[in-house]
C-alpha positions as CSV (number, residue, x, y, z in Angstrom):
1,X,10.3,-17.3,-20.2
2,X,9.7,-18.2,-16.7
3,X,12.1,-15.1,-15.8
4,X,9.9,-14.5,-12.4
5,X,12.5,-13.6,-9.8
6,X,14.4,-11.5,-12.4
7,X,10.8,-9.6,-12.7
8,X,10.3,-9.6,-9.0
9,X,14.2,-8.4,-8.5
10,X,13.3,-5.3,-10.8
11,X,10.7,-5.0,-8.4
12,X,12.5,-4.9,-5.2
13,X,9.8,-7.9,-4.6
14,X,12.4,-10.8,-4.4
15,X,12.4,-11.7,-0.8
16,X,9.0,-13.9,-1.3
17,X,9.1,-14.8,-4.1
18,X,11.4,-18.1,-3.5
19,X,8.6,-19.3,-1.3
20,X,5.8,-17.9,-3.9
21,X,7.6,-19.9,-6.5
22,X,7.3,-23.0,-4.7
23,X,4.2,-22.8,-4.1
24,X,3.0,-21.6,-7.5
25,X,5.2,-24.9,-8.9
26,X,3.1,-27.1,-6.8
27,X,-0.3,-25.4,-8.1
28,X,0.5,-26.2,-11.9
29,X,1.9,-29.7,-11.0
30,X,5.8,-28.4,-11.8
31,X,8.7,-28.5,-10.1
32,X,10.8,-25.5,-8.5
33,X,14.3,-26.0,-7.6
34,X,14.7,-23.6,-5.4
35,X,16.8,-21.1,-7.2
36,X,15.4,-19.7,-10.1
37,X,14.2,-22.9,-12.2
38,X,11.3,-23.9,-12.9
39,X,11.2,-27.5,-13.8
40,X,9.1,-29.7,-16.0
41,X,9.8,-32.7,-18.2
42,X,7.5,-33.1,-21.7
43,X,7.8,-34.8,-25.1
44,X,8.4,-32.9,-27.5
45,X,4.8,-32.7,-28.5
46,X,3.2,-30.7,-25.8
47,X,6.7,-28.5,-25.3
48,X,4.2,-25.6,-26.0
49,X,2.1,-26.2,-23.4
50,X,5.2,-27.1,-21.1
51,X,5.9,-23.4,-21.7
52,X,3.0,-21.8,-21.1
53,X,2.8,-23.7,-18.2
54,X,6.5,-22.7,-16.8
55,X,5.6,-19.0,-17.9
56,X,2.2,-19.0,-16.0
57,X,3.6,-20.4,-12.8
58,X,6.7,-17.6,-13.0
59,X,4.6,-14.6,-13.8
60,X,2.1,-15.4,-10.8
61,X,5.1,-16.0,-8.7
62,X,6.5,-12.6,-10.1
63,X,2.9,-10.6,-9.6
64,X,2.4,-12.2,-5.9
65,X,5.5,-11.5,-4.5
66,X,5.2,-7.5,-6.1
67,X,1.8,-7.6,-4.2
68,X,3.2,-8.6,-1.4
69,X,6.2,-6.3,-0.9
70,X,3.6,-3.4,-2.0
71,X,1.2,-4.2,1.0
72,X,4.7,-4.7,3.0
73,X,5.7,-1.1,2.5
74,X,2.0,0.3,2.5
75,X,2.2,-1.3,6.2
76,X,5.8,0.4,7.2
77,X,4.9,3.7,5.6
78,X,0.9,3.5,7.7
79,X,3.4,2.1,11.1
80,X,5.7,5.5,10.8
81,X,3.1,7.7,9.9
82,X,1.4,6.6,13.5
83,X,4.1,6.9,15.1
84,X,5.4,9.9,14.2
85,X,1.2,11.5,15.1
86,X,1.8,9.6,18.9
87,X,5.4,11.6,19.5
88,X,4.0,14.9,18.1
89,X,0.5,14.6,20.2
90,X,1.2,12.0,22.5
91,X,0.0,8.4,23.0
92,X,-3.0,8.9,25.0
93,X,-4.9,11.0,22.3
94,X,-3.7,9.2,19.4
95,X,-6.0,6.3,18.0
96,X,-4.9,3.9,15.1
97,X,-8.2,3.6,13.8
98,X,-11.9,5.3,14.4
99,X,-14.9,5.2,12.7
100,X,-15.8,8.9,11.0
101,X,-19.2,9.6,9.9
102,X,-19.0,11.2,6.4
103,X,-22.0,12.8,4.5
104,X,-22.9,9.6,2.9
105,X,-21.1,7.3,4.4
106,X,-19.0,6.0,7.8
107,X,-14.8,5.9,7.3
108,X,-12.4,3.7,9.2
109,X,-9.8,6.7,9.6
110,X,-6.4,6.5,10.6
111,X,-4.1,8.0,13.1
112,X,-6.6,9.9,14.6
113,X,-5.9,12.6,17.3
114,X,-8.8,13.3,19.8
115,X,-9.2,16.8,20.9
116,X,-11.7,17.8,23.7
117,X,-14.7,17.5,22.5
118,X,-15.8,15.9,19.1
119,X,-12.9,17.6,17.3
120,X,-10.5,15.5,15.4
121,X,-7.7,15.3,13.5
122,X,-7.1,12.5,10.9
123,X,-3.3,11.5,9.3
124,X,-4.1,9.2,6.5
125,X,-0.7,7.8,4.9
126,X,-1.0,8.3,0.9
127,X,0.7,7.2,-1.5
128,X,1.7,8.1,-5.2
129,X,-0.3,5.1,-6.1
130,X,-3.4,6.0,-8.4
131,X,-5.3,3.9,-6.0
132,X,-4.2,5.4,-2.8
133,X,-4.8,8.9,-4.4
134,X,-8.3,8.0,-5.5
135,X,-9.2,6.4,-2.1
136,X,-7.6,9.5,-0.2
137,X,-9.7,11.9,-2.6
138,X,-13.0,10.0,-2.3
139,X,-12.9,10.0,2.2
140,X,-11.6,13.4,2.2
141,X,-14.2,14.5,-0.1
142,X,-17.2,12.6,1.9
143,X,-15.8,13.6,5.3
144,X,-15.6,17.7,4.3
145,X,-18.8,17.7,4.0
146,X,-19.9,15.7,6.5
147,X,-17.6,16.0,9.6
148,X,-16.7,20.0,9.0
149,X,-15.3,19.5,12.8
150,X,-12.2,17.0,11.8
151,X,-9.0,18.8,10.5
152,X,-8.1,16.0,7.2
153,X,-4.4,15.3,6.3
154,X,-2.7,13.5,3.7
155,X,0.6,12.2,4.9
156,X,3.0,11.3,2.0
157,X,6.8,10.3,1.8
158,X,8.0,13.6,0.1
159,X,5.5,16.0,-0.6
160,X,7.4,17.5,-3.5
161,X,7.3,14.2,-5.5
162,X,3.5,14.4,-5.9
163,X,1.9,14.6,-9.7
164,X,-0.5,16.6,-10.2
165,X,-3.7,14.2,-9.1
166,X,-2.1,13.6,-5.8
167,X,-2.2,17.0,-5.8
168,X,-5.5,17.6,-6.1
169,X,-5.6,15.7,-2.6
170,X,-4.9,19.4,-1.7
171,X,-8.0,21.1,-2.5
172,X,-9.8,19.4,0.1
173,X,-7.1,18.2,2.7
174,X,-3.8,19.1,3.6
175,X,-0.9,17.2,2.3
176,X,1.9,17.0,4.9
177,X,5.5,15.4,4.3
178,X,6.2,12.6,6.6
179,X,9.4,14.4,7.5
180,X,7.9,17.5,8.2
181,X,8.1,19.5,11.7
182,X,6.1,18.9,14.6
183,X,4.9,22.5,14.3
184,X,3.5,21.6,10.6
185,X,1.9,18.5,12.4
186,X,-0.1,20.5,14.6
């Protein structure tokens, strides 16, 4: 129905998608006009295609700019989980990303504290997103057994909105509220 920006507004994803739109429009040979519109003339013999065509360009419009403000807010919550390990450890022993040798494999962790020796402490930002959970589950899992020596930490948004599979997080890491005390940090 070429109802994109009313899916991406449901979304909280509409702040791109006026450019997404554009650009989309230009993709399937269509025009945009700039508010909500897609815009295509047809005769009346290939009005179906006309459609699918208008509906095609809206939904990718809708699904980019939902990507987009997802990998948006994946950044911001992964930018105030680092900052908040630098003002609880301090800047100088706080590293945005290092590579951690697992069992089976090596791990780009983030927000990594480095303690004297090879001791370390990893804050990886999770989210409620079966993906993130999964990803969080499958490192934590490689690095217990292979890097007994780092401390692994989930950091999530509010730890008493977690379902049970990010839960599960907790049987090999600890899962630590964003807003939590610097005493929990440590």
């Amino acid at each position: 129905m070429g109802m994109g920006l009313v899916e991406a507004e449901m979304m909280a994803a509409q702040d791109s998608f006026q450019k997404l739109a554009r650009t989309k429009a230009e993709e399937f040979g269509i025009g945009y006009d700039n508010s909500a519109m897609f815009v295509l003339w047809a005769p009346a013999a290939r009005l179906e295609a006309a459609v699918v065509c208008v509906a095609n360009a809206s939904a990718q419009a809708a699904a980019d700019a939902v990507r987009l403000a997802s990998e948006a807010q994946v950044k911001r919550q992964a930018a105030a989980v680092f900052d908040r390990i630098r003002l609880v450890f301090g800047e100088r022993k706080v590293a945005r990303a290092v590579q951690v040798q697992g069992k089976r494999s090596a791990w780009e962790a983030h927000n990594v504290v480095l303690f004297e020796g090879a001791r370390k402490a990893i804050f990886e930002p999770m989210t409620m997103n079966a993906n993130s959970i999964s990803a969080k589950f499958l490192m934590f899992s490689d690095l217990a057994e292979g890097a007994p020596q780092v401390s692994l930490n989930a950091v999530v948004d509010d730890v008493h909105r977690l379902d049970p599979k990010a839960q599960m997080v907790g049987d090999i890491a600890n899962i630590i509220d964003l807003k939590a005390s610097d005493e929990v940090f440590r």
